[in-house]
N, C-alpha and C positions, 0 to 999 in steps of 0.2 A: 565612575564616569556616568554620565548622565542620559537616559537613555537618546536623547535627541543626538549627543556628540556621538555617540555607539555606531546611530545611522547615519551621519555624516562624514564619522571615519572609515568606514563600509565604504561611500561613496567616493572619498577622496582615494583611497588606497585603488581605487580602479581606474582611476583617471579619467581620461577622456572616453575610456570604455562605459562607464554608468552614468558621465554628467550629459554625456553623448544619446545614452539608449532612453533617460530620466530625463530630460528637459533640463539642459546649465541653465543657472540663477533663475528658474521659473517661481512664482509665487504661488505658496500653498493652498493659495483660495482658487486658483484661476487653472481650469486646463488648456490646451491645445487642440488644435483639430488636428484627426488621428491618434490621439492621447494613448500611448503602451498600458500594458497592464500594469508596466515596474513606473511606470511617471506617476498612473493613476495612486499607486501605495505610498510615493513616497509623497504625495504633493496633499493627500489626504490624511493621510497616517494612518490607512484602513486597508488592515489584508481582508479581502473576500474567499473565501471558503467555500469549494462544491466538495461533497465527500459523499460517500458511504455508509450508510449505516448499517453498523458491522461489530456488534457488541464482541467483546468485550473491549474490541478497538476503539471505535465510536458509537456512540448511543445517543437517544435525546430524550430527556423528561417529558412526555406527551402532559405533563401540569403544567411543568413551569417552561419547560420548552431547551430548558438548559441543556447544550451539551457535553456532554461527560465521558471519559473511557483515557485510552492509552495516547492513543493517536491525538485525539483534542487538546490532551493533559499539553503534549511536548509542542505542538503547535501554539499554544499559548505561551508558551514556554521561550519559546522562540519569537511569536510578536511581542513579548516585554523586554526582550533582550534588545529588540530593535524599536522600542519606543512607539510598539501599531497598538491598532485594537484590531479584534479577528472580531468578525460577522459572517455566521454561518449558515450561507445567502441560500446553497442551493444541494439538490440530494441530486446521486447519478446513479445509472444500471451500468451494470455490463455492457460494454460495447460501446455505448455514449458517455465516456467519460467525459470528452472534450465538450460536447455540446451548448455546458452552463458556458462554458469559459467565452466559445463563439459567438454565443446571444451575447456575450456581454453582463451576464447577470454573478460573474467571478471572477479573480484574479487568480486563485492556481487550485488545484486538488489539492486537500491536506487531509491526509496523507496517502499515496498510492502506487503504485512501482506500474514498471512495463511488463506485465505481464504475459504477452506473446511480442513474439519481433516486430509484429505491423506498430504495436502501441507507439515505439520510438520514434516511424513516422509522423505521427499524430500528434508527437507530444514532444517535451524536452524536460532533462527531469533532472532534480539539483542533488549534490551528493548525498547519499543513501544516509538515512538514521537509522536504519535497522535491519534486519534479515528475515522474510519468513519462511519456515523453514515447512517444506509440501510432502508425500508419502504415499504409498498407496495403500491402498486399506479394503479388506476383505473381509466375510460373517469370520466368527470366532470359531466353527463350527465346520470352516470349509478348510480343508488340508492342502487344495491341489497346489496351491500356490507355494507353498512351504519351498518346495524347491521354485527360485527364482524364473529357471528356465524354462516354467509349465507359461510363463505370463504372453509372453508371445506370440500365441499360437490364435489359429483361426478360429475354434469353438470360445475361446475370452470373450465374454461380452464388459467392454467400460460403459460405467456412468459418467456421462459427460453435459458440460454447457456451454451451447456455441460462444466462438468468441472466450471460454473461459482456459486458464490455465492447468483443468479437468482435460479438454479437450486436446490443447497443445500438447502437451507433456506427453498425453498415453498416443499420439497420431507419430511425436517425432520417436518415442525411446520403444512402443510395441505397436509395427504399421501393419499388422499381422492380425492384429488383434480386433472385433469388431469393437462398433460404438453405435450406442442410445441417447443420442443432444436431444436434449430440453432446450427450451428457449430462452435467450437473454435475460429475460426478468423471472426466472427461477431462480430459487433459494437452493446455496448449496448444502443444506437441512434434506432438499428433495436427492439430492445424491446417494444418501448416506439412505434413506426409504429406501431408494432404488432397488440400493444393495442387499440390506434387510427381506427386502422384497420377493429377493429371489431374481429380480427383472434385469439384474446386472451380475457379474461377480465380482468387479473391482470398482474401487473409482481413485480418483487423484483430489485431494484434497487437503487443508491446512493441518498442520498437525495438532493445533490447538482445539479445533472444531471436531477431533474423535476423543481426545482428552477430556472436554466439555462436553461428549457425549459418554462417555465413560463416569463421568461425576455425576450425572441425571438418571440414566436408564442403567449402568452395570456395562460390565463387559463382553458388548453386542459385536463390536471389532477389531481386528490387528492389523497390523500394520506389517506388512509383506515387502520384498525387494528389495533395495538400496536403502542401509540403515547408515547415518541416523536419520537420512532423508533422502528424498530421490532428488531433491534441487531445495535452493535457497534462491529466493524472489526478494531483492531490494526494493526498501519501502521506502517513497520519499516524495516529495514535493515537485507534483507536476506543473508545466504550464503551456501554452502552446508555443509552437517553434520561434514565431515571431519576437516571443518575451523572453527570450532564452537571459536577458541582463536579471530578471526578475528571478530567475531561476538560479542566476549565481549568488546575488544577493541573500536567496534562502540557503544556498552552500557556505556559505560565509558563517553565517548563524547556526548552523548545523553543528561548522567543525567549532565555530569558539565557545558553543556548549559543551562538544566532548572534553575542550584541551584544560575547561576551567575547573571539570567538575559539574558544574548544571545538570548534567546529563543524569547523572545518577539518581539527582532528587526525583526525576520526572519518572525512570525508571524503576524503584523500588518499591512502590507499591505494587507492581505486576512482577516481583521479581521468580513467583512461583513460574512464569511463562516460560522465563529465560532459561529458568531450572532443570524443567521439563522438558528443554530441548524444543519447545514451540517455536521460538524466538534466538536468533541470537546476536550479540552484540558487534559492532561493525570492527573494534576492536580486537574482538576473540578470536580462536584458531576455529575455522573452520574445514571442514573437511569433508569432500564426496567421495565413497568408497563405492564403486561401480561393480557390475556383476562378476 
């Protein structure tokens, strides 16, 4: 099938639901006033992209400018499935994720989850491609933690970043516990110091991002409390509430890459992540084993 029929039959299969939210019979050169973000893709054939740069997720060539990683790979992935091209218009911090989207200068995050509850306000987000999987992580060096029950207490100092899912996670599961927020546009690289540091004993962080720090420096942290993760954060294709047709439209594409296979090719190159229990597959058994 040819990619143009691919997004045409997307469209048809929703009825009046996407020719309704898209513009019925509107011509590809011409928009509307108040034009959607999902009218705007489909009438250009151009997904716009606010993302994160967040190696080994996404990254950009500072030569050539190309961007490259996990998250990009499947997102391209996904605009040839439906006949787009991505242009990868605009970068965000923590806490303004939406902001490209409101100037106008994007059509959705590729790729990002709801990270604390406010986010689902802010945003509307299309079925999950993947899982990441968060931990808490203390020196190699520090014992108190070993027992679970030591985390909750008043002397715990968390590394945290406002607005970050560092923040959330140790506020709702150890409210007991003090916290050290950094600001918004901190690197959670600075978490991981914090702790090294001494200026913290914990922090809440990706599992991949102590693994990748374990490949670079040696084994400076482990990984404490709920194994094989304290939470799993769905990673997926945001937009704002208004484009919610835009957001089905990337769930369409999502699931008929898993149901085909697609999924895989985009996957195996990082298949060490999934290995490691960094990542895991929306397919897989997952499982939280609590205190």
């Amino acid at each position: 099938m040819k990619p143009f029929s691919v997004l045409l039959v997307l469209l048809l299969a929703f009825g009046g639901g996407y020719l309704g939210a898209f513009g019925r019979g509107q011509s590809p050169g011409l928009a509307t006033a108040h034009e959607s973000a999902g009218a705007r893709v489909v009438r250009t054939r151009v997904l716009r992209c606010a993302y994160t740069v967040w190696p080994p997720f996404i990254d950009k060539d500072i030569v050539t400018g190309q961007t490259h990683g996990l998250y990009a790979d499947y997102t391209e992935a996904v605009a040839k499935h439906l006949g787009l091209k991505v242009v990868w218009a605009a970068t965000v911090i923590t806490g303004q994720e939406t902001e490209p989207l409101r100037a106008g200068k994007a059509d959705a995050l590729c790729l990002h989850g709801a990270w604390n509850g406010a986010a689902n306000l802010a945003a509307r987000f299309s079925a999950p491609v993947l899982l990441d999987a968060v931990g808490i992580f203390a020196r190699t060096d520090d014992s108190r933690f070993d027992d679970p029950r030591a985390i909750n207490q008043s002397t715990t100092r968390f590394a945290a970043i406002d607005g970050d899912v560092s923040q959330d996670l140790a506020q709702t599961h150890f409210p007991a516990a003090r916290f050290d927020s950094l600001p918004q546009a901190a690197d959670n690289t600075m978490l991981v110091q914090d702790v090294l540091a001494r200026k913290a004993d914990l922090t809440i962080i990706d599992k991949w991002l102590a693994q990748h720090d374990r490949a670079i420096n040696g084994v400076r942290l482990k990984q404490v409390g709920p194994q094989p993760a304290l939470a799993y954060y769905a990673v997926s294709f945001g937009v704002l509430p208004e484009d919610e047709p835009l957001a089905n439209l990337l769930s369409q594409a999502t699931r008929d890459l898993r149901n085909t296979g697609l999924e895989d090719s985009v996957f195996r190159p990082y298949d060490q992540l999934f290995r490691d229990g960094a990542l895991a597959r929306i397919s897989g058994d997952v499982s939280l084993r609590r205190f």
